[in-house]
N, C-alpha and C positions, 0 to 999 in steps of 0.2 A: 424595344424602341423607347426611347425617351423625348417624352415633347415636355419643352421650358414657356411655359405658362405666362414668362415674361415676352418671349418671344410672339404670343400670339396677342397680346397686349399691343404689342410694338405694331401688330399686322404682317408679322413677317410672312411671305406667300409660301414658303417653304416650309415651316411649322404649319402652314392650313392644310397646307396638302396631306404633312403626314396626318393629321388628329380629323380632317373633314370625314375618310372613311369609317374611322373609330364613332366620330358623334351620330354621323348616319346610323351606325349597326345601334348604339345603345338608343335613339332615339326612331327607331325602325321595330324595337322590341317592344316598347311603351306602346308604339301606335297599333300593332298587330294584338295587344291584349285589346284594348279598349274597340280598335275599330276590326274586328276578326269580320274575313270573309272577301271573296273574290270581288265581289262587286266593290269595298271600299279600298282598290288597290291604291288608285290613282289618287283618290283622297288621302291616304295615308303618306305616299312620297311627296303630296303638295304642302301637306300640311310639316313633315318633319322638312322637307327643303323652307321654309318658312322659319320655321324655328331656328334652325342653323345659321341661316340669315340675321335673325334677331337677336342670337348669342353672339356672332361676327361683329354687328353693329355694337353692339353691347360693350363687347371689349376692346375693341377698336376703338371706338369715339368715348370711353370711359363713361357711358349712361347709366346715370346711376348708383347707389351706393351698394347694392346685391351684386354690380358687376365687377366695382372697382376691390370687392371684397374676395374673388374668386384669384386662388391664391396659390392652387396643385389642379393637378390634372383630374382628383376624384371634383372637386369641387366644378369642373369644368360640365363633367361628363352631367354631377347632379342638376347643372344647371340646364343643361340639355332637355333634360328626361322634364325638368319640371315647364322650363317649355312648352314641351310639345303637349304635356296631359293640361298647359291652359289654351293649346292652338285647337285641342279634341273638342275642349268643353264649349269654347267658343263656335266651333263647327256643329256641335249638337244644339247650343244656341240658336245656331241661325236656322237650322232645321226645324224647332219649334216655335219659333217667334209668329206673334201674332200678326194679323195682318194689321192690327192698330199700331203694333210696334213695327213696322215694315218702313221705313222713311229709305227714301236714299240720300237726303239732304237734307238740311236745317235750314231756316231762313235764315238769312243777312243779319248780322249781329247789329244791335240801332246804332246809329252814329251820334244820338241825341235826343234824350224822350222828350217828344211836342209836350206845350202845354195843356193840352185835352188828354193826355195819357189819366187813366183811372189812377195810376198808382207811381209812385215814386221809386226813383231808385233804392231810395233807405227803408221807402216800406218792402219792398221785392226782395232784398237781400237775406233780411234774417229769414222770410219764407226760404229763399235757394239753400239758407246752410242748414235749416230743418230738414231737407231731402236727407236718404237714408246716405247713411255717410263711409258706406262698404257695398259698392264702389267706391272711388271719389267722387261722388255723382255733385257734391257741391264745387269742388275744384272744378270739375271740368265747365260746366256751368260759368263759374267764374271768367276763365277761359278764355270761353269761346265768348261769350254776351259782355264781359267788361274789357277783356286784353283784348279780344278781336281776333284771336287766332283761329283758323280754319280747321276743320274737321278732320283734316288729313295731318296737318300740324300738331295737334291734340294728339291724335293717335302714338304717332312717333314720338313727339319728344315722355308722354306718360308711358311711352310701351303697352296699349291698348289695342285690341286688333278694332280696326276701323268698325266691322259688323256692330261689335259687342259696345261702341263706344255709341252708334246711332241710337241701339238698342235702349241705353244708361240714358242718351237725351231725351228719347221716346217717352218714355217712364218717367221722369223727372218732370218732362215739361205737361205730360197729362195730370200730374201729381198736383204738380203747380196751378195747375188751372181750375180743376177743384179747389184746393185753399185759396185762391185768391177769390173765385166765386162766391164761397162761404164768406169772406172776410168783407165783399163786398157789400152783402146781403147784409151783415150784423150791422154794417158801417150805415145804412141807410132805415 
């Protein structure tokens, strides 16, 4: 069987249908190494249907320059499999996350720091791009607190699974509050 890698690009429904089974089975093998065992059945089909979705989005909406680069059908399959082992690690993420890092949401990004704000936009910045920068924990940051885009927004347009992106804010902004404490402390 041959599947044209242009054709899945284009979204054709016909090309998905034949290559959907194929990405399932190579992204079904990945998940049965890492998550072995009965009990993570359902977690394992959630997570590679998730992934398949994210690859579909992927080259469908041309997100990205890893998708627009996928170019043969091996390249399709690798994209799969790397997928799904960040959908695992992301699910093993949320399984240990602390309960400090536990948020389900962020506060409302400001519309405008009052003038009783401690600190200035231009002092808070180089703190944000000081954050550790693998994630993009400073991009996203950026983001969400100066573009104003939504958490769920962030997720999709960076291809971040939502868990692991609360996670990166969790941590960032605790990071943050530390150095800013300190800085405040030196400053008085």
């Amino acid at each position: 069987m041959s599947i044209h890698i242009h054709a899945l690009h284009q979204g054709d429904g016909h090309a998905w249908s034949s290559a959907y089974p194929l990405l399932w089975e190579a992204g079904m093998m990945i998940a049965k190494l890492r998550l072995a065992g009965e009990r993570f059945e359902q977690d394992r089909q959630d997570l590679v249907s998730t992934a398949i979705q994210q690859l579909i989005r992927g080259l469908v909406e041309k997100k990205g320059e890893s998708f627009n680069q996928i170019s043969t059908w091996d390249d399709c399959l690798s994209m799969t499999r790397h997928i799904v082992r960040q959908r695992i690690t992301d699910f093993f993420r949320s399984r240990v996350r602390s309960r400090e890092d536990a948020v389900e949401e962020l506060p409302e990004a400001p519309q405008d720091f009052a003038p009783d704000q401690r600190f200035r936009l231009d002092e808070l910045l180089p703190e944000v791009d000081r954050l550790q920068p693998d994630p993009p924990v400073p991009q996203v940051f950026r983001d969400r607190f100066i573009e104003g885009w939504s958490t769920d927004e962030i997720a999709l347009r960076r291809g971040i699974n939502r868990n692991t992106l609360l996670t990166y804010f969790a941590k960032g902004l605790r990071t943050l509050r530390e150095r800013l404490t300190q800085l405040e402390g030196d400053l008085l």
